[in-house]
C-alpha distance (Angstrom), angle and dihedral (degrees) to the residues before:
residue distance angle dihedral
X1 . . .
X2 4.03 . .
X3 3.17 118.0 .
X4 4.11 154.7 121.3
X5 3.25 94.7 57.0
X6 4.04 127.0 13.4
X7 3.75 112.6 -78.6
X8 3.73 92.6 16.1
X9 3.73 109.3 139.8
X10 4.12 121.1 -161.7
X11 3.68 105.1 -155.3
X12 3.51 114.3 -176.3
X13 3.33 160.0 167.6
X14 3.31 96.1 88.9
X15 4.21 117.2 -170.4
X16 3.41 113.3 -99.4
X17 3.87 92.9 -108.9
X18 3.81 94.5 63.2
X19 3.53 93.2 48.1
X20 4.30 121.2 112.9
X21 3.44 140.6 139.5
X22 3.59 133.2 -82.0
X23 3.43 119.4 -81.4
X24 4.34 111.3 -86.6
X25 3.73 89.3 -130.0
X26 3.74 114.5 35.3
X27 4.05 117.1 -132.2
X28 3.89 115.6 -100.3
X29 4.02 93.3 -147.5
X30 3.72 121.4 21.0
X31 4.32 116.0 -167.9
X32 3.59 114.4 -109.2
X33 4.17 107.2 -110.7
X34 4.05 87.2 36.0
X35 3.81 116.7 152.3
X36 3.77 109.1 -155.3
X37 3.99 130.3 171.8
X38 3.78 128.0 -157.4
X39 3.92 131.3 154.6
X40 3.87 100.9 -8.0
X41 3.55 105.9 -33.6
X42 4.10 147.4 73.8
X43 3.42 124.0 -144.9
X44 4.23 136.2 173.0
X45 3.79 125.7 -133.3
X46 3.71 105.5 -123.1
X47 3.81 86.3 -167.8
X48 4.02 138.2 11.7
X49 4.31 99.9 -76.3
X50 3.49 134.2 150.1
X51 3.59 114.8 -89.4
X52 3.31 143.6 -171.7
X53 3.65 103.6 -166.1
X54 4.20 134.2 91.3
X55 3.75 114.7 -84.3
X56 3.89 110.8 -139.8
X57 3.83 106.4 159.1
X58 3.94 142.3 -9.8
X59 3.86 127.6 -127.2
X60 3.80 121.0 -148.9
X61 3.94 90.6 -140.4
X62 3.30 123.9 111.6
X63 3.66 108.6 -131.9
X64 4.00 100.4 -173.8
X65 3.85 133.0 30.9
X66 3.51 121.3 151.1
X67 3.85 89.4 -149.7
X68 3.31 93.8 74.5
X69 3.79 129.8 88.1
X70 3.56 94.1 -124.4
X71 3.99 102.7 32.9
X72 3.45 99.0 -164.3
X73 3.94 120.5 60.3
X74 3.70 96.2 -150.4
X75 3.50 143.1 37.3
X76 3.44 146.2 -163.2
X77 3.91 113.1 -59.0
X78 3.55 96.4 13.3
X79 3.55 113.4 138.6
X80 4.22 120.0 -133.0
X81 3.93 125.9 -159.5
X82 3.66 117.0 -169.5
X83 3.83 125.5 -142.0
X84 3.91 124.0 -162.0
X85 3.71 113.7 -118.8
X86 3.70 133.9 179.3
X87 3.79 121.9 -101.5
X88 3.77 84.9 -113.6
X89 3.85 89.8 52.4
X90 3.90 89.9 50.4
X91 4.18 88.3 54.0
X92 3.39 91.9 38.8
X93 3.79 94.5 56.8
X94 3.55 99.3 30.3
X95 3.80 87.3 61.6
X96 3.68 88.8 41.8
X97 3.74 87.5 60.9
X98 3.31 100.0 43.2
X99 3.84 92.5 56.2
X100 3.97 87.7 54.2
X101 3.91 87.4 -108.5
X102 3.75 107.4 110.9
X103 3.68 125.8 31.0
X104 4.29 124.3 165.1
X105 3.66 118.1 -89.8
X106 3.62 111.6 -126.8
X107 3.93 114.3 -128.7
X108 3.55 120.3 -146.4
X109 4.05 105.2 -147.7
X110 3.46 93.0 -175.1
X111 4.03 132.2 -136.8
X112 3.98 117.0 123.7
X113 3.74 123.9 90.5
């Protein structure tokens, strides 16, 4: 689902294991490409927000940009798999990205008709 902000994704079901509360007092300033759990589900910060919710990773995508012709990078059932990457990797792409030269390459997993 996308939602509470544009570009916000709610992935969930999380497994039991990596399941916990939100956090008592809520973050004032989230990074943008944040991936946070809480309760049963994951989500990324398309932008910097407040947030209230564990921070376990950050994605060099850019999930929102109104330049685009399709704003939002995701939709609604599409499926996400996330890699581990160096904090070097993550400034290295990041700046990629933000000069226009690296952008994710969608994979199509199949199923459907």
């Amino acid at each position: 689902m996308l939602g509470f902000m544009p570009g916000h994704p709610y992935l969930g079901d999380l497994p039991p294991p990596l399941r916990i509360p939100r956090r008592k007092t809520p973050r004032t300033s989230v990074p943008s490409g944040s991936i946070a759990i809480a309760t049963s589900m994951c989500v990324i910060y398309p932008i910097v927000s407040p947030g209230g919710w564990h921070i376990i990773g950050r994605t060099p995508v850019r999930l929102f940009d109104p330049e685009r012709a399709e704003p939002s990078l995701l939709a609604p059932g599409d499926e996400i798999r996330f890699s581990p990457i160096s904090s070097a990797e993550l400034a290295g792409l990041r700046d990629a990205a933000g000069r226009g030269a690296w952008s994710p390459e969608p994979e199509w997993i199949g199923g459907g008709v």
